[in-house]
C-alpha positions in Angstrom: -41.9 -46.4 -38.5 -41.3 -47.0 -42.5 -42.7 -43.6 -43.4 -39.9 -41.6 -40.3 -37.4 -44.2 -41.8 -38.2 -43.0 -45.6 -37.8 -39.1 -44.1 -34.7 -39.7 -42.6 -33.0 -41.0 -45.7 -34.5 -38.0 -47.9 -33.1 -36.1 -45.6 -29.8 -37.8 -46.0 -29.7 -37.7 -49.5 -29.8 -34.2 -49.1 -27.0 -33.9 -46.8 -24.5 -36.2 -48.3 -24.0 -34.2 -51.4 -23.9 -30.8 -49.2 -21.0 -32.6 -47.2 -19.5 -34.1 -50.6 -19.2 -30.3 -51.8 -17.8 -28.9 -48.3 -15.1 -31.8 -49.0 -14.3 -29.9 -52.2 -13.6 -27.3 -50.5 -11.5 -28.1 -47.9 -8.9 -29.8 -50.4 -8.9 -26.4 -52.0 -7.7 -24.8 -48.7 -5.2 -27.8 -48.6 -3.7 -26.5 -51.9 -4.0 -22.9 -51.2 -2.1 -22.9 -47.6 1.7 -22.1 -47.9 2.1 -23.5 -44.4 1.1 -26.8 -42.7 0.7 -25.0 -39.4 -1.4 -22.9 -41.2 -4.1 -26.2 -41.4 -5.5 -26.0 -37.9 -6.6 -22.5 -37.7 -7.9 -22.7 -33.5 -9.5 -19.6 -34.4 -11.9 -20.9 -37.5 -12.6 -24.0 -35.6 -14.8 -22.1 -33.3 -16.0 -20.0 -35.5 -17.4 -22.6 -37.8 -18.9 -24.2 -34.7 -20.1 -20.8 -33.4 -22.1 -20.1 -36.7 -23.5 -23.6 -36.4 -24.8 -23.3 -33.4 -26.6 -19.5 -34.1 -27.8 -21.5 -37.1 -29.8 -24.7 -34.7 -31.0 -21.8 -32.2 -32.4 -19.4 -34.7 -34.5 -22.9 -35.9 -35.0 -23.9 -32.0 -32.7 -26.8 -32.6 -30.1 -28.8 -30.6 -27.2 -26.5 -30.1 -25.3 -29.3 -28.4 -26.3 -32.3 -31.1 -24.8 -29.7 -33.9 -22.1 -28.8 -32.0 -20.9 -32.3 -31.5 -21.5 -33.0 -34.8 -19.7 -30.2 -36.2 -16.7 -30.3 -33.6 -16.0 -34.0 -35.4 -16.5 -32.8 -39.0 -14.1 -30.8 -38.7 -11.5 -32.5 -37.0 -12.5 -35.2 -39.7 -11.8 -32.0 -42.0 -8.6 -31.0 -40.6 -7.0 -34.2 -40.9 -8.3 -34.9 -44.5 -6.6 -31.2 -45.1 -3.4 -32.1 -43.8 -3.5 -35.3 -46.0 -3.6 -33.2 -49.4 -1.2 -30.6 -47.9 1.2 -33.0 -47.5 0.2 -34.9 -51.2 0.8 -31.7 -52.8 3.7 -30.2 -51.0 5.7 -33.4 -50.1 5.3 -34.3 -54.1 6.4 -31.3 -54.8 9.6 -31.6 -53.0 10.5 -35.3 -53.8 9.2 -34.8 -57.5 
C-alpha cells in the first residue's frame, strides 16, 4: 500500500503545478474580458469538458470521473475569474 501511496503523490506533484499554471491563465482571461457576463462563456464550458473527455477515452480512461472533475474545476475557475474581474474593474472605477 506505501509503494500505490508513493505513486499517487508523484503523480500529484505533477498535477499541482499543471493546475497552478492553468490558474495563471484564467486571471489573465479575468483581465482581458471587457464584460463580466462575458466570464461564464456556456459555450467553453462544454467544450473544455468535451476535449477532456476525448482526452480519457482516447487513453481508455473514465470519461465520467474526468468529467466530474473538470465540470467543478471550472466552476472553481469561473468563480475565481469573476473575483479578479471584479478586483480589476471595480478598482478601476472607485480608484
Amino acid at each position: 500500500m506505501a509503494e500505490v501511496r508513493e505513486e499517487i503523490d508523484r503523480v500529484d506533484r505533477m498535477i499541482v503545478p499543471l493546475l497552478l499554471q492553468r490558474l495563471e491563465y484564467i486571471a489573465q482571461a479575468g483581465h482581458i474580458k471587457s464584460d463580466r457576463e462575458a466570464v461564464r462563456d456556456n459555450w467553453r464550458v462544454e467544450d473544455v469538458v468535451s476535449k477532456a473527455k476525448a482526452t480519457a477515452e482516447a487513453q481508455s480512461g473514465n470519461t465520467q470521473y474526468i468529467e466530474d472533475i473538470y465540470r467543478h474545476l471550472i466552476e472553481w475557475s469561473i468563480n475565481h475569474e469573476f473575483g479578479v474581474w471584479d478586483d480589476v474593474n471595480c478598482s478601476s472605477i472607485s480608484g
